[in-house]
C-alpha positions as semicolon CSV with decimal commas, in nm:
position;residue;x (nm);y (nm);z (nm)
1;X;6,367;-9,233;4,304
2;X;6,191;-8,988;4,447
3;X;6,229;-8,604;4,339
4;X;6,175;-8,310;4,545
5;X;6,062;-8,024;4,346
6;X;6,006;-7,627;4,434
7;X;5,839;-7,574;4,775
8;X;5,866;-7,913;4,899
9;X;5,632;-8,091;4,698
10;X;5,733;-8,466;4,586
11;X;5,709;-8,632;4,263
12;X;5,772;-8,983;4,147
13;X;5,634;-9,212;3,891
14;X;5,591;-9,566;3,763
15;X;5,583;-9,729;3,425
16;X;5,297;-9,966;3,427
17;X;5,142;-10,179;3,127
18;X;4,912;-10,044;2,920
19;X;4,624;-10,213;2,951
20;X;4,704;-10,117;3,355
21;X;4,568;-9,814;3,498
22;X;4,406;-9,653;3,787
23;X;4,088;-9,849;3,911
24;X;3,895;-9,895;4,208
25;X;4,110;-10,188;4,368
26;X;4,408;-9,934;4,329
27;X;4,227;-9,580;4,476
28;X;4,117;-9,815;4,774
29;X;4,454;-9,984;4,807
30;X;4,576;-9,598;4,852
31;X;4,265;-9,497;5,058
32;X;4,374;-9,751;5,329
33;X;4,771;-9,694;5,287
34;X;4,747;-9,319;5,329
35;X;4,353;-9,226;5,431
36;X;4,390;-9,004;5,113
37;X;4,076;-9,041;4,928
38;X;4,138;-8,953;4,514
39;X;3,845;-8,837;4,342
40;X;3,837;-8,811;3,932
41;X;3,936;-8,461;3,879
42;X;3,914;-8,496;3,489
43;X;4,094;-8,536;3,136
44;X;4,384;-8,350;2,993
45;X;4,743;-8,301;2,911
46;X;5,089;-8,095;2,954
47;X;5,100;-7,887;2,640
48;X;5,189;-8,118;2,432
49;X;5,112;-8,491;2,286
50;X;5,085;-8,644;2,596
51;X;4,744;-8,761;2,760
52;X;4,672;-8,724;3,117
53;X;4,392;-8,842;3,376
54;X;4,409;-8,700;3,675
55;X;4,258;-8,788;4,093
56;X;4,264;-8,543;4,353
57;X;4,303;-8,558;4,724
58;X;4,332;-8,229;4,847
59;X;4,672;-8,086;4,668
60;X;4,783;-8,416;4,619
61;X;4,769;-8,577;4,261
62;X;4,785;-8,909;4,122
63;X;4,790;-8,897;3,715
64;X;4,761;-9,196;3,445
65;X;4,939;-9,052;3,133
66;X;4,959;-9,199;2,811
67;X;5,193;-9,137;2,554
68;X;5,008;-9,265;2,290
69;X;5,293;-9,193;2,007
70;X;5,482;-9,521;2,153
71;X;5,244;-9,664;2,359
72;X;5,410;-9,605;2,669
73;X;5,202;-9,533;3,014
74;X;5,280;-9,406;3,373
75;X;5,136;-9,321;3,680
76;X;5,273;-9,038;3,827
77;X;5,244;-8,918;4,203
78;X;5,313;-8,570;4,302
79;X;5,239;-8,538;4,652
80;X;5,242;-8,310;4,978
81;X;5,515;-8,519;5,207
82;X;5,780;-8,768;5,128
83;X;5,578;-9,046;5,355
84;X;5,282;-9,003;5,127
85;X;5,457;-9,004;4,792
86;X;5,692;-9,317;4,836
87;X;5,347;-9,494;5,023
88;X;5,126;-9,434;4,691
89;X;5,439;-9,520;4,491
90;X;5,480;-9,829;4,657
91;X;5,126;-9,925;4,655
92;X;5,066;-9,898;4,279
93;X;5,347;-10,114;4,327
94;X;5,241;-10,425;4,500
95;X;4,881;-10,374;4,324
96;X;5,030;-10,428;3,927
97;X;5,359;-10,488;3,770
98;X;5,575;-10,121;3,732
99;X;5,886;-9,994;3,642
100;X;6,110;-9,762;3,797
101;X;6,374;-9,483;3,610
102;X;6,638;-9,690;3,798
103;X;6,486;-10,045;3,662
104;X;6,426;-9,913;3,264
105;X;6,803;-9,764;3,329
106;X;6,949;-10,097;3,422
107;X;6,785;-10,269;3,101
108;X;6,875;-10,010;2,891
109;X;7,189;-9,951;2,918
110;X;7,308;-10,111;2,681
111;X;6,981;-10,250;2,462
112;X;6,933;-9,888;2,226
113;X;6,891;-10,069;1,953
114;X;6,675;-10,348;2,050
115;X;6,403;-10,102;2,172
116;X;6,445;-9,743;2,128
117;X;6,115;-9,662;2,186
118;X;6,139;-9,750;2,533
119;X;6,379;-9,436;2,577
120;X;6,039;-9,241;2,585
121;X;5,944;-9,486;2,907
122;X;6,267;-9,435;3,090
123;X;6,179;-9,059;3,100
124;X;5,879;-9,113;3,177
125;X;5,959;-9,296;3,499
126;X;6,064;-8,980;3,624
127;X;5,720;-8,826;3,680
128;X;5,836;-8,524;3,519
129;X;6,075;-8,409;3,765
130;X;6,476;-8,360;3,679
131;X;6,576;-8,744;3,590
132;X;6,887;-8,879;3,770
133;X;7,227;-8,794;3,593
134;X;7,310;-9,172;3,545
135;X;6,976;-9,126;3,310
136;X;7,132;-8,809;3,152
137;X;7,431;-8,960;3,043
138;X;7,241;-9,288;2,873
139;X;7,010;-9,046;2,724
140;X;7,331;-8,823;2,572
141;X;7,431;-9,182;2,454
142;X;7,148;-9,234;2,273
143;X;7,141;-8,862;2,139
144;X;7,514;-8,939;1,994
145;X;7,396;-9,301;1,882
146;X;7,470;-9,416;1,537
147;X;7,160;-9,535;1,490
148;X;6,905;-9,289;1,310
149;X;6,621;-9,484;1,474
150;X;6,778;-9,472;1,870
151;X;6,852;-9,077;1,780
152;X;6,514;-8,985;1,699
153;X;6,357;-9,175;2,001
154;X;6,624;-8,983;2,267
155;X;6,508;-8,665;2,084
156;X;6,161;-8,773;2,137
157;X;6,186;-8,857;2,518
158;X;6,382;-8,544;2,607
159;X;6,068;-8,328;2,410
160;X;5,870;-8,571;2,612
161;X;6,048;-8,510;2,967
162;X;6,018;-8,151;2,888
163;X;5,652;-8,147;2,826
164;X;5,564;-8,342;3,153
165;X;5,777;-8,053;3,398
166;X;5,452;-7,840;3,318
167;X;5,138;-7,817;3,524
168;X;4,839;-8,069;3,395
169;X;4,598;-7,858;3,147
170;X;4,306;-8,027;3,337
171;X;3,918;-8,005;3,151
172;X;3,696;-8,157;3,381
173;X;3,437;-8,402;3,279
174;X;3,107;-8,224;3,467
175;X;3,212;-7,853;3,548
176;X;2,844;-7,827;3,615
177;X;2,792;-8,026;3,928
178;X;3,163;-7,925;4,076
179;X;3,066;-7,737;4,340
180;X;3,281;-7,380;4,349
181;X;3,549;-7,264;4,571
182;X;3,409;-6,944;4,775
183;X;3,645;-6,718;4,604
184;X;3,551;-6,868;4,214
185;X;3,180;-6,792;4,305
186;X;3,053;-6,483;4,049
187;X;2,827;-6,271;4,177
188;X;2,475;-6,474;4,038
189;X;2,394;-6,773;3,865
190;X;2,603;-6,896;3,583
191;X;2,481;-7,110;3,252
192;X;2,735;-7,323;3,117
193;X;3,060;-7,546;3,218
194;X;3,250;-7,216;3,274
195;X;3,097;-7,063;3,607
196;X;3,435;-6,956;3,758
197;X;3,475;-6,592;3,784
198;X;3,723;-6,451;3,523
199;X;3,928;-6,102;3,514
200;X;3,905;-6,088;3,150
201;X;3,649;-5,861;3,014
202;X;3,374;-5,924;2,814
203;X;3,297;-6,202;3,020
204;X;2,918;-6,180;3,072
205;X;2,777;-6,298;3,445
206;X;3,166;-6,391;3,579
207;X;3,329;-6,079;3,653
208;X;3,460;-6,064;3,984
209;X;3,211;-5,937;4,238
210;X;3,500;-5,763;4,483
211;X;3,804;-5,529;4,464
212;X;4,104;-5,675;4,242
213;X;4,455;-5,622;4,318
214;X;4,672;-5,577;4,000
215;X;5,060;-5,685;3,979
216;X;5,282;-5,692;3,716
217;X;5,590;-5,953;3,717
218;X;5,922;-5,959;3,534
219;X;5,815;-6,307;3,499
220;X;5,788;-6,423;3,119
221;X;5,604;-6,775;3,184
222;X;5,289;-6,828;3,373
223;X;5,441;-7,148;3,513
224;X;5,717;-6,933;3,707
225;X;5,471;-6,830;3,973
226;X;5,371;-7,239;4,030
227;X;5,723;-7,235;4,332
228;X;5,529;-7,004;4,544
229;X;5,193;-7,162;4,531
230;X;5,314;-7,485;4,631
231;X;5,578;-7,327;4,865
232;X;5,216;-7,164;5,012
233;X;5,003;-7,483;4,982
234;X;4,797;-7,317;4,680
235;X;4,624;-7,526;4,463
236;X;4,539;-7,471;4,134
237;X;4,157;-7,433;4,080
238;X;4,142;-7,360;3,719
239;X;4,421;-7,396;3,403
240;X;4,361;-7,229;3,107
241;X;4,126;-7,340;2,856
242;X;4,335;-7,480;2,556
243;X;4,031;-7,372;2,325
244;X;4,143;-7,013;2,292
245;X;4,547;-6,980;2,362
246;X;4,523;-6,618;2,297
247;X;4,421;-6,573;2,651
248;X;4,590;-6,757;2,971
249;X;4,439;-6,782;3,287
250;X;4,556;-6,967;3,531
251;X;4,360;-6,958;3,906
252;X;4,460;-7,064;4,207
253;X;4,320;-7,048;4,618
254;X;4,450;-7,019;4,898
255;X;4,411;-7,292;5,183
256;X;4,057;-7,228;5,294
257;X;3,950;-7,136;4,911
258;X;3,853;-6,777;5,024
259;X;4,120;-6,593;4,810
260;X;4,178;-6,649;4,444
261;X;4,557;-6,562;4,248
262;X;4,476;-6,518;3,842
263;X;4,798;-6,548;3,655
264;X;4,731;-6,345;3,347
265;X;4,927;-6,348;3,023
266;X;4,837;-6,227;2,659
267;X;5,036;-6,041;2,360
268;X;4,781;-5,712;2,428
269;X;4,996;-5,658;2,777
270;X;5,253;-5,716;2,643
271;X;5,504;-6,009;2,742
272;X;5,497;-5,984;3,102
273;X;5,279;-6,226;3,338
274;X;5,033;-6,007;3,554
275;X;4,854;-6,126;3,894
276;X;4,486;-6,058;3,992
277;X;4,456;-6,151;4,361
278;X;4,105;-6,123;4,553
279;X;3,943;-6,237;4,847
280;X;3,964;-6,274;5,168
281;X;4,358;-6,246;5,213
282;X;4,427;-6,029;4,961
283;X;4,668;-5,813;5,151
284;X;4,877;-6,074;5,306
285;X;4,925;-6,297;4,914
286;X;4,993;-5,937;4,746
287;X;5,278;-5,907;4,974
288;X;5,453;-6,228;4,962
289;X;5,432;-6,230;4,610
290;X;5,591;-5,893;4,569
291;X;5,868;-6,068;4,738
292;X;5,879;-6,327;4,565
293;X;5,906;-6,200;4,264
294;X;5,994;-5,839;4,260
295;X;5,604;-5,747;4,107
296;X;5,553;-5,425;4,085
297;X;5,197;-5,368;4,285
298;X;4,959;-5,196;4,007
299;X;4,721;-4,905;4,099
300;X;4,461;-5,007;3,870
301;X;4,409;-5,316;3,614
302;X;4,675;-5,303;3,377
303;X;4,702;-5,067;3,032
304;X;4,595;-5,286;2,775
305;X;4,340;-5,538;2,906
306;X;4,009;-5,419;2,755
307;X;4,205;-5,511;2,410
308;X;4,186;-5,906;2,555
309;X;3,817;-5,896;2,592
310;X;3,669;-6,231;2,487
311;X;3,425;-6,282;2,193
312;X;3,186;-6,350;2,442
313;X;3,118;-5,981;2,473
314;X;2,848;-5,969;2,236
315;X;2,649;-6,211;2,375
């Protein structure tokens, strides 16, 4: 099945063994199905339990992730056309055994208590896009089950299926030799993995060296803004680093990397979800995404952000 999600992006996924996997044979197998080259982008997860390595080919992604509670692993595809999504899809298919949401439904259906923990694979299968409603109603099945064992397994794959809707927190493995996108580049040389610039304070060496436009959103997640960055072909540059949750930054650039969108969230501002957008097409990204979400356009940074300066202050 393959799911269409917000701005006409396309997910699907595959249940594959778990000693299977992305490898060589497979990225080339792609490479000549689609000319899409996937490079390692690095290591990371959804929020939750749930492991994820993730390839890049421009804003398309192709993720192994491991649910290493039961043992269960897919390879999910979310993609920039419907050709290039079912082609990966049906490549990983001819190049190692897989399962589809459609194929785990079929041998479920009536098998909860032979193998509960393969509940957690079904929803899986669905890359973490909406699963199909023949796969709602088995899972409600299994939710109403007699069986204590089948009950807590349905619980556990809907928590799963929720997790895997989100963005992948992504921590990449050299963030040294990545070269920068125009608009990440600070004003000089930066030590460390962390050489993006940042519109957090206290940030020594990575402020950002140009004119910031401030917007405040009635938006209460930092994942609501993801529909008009795909609807605008922006890809994200840089999720937030797990390692301190009390600040969320999320970056992403526009098409030809020379404007930047920081979507900024922490309990000093309050609960709404502010955007810092800078570049080259500043003008053009403030307005759509006043439309898009009814932000209110800010004259200066907003009241309360010197109070989420990091520790790095001192230093």
């Amino acid at each position: 099945m393959l799911h269409t999600v917000d701005g006409g992006r396309y997910w699907c996924a595959l249940v594959v063994k778990l000693e299977a996997g992305v490898d060589d044979a497979l990225l080339a197998a792609i490479a000549d199905a689609t000319s899409l080259t996937f490079e390692y982008f690095g290591t990371g997860g959804f929020g939750g339990e749930t492991l994820a390595e993730v390839w890049k080919a421009g804003d398309n992604l192709l993720m192994e992730v491991l649910c290493d509670e039961v043992g269960v692993k897919a390879l999910f595809v979310r993609a920039d056309s419907a050709e290039r999504a079912i082609t990966i899809r049906s490549t990983i298919g001819e190049t190692m055994p897989a399962w589809s949401e459609q194929m785990l439904r079929a041998q479920l259906a009536d098998a909860f208590t032979e193998s509960p923990q393969a509940l957690v694979a079904l929803l899986m299968a669905t890359g973490g896009a909406r699963p199909d409603d023949e796969t709602l109603d088995l899972l409600q099945r299994a939710l109403d089950h007699d069986d204590d064992e089948v009950r807590h397994f349905a619980d556990y794959a809907g928590q799963v299926a929720a997790e895997l809707a989100h963005p992948p927190v992504v921590m990449h493995e050299d963030e040294s030799e990545r070269p920068l996108e125009e608009a990440l580049r600070p004003a000089g040389p930066v030590s460390g993995e962390q050489r993006w610039v940042t519109v957090r304070p206290g940030v020594p060496g990575r402020a950002v060296p140009r004119p910031v436009t401030w917007l405040k959103t009635p938006l209460d997640h930092p994942d609501k803004i993801i529909p008009w960055t795909m609807d605008h072909d922006w890809g994200f540059a840089v999720l937030h680093d797990l390692n301190d949750p009390a600040w969320h930054e999320d970056i992403y650039t526009g098409r030809e990397d020379r404007t930047a969108l920081h979507v900024v969230q922490h309990e000093a501002l309050g609960s709404s979800v502010y955007l810092a957008v800078h570049g080259d097409d500043t003008e053009e990204a403030v307005a759509s995404l006043t439309d898009f979400c009814n932000a209110e356009i800010l004259p200066d940074a907003p009241s309360g952000l010197a109070e989420t300066a990091s520790g790095e202050a001192g230093v």
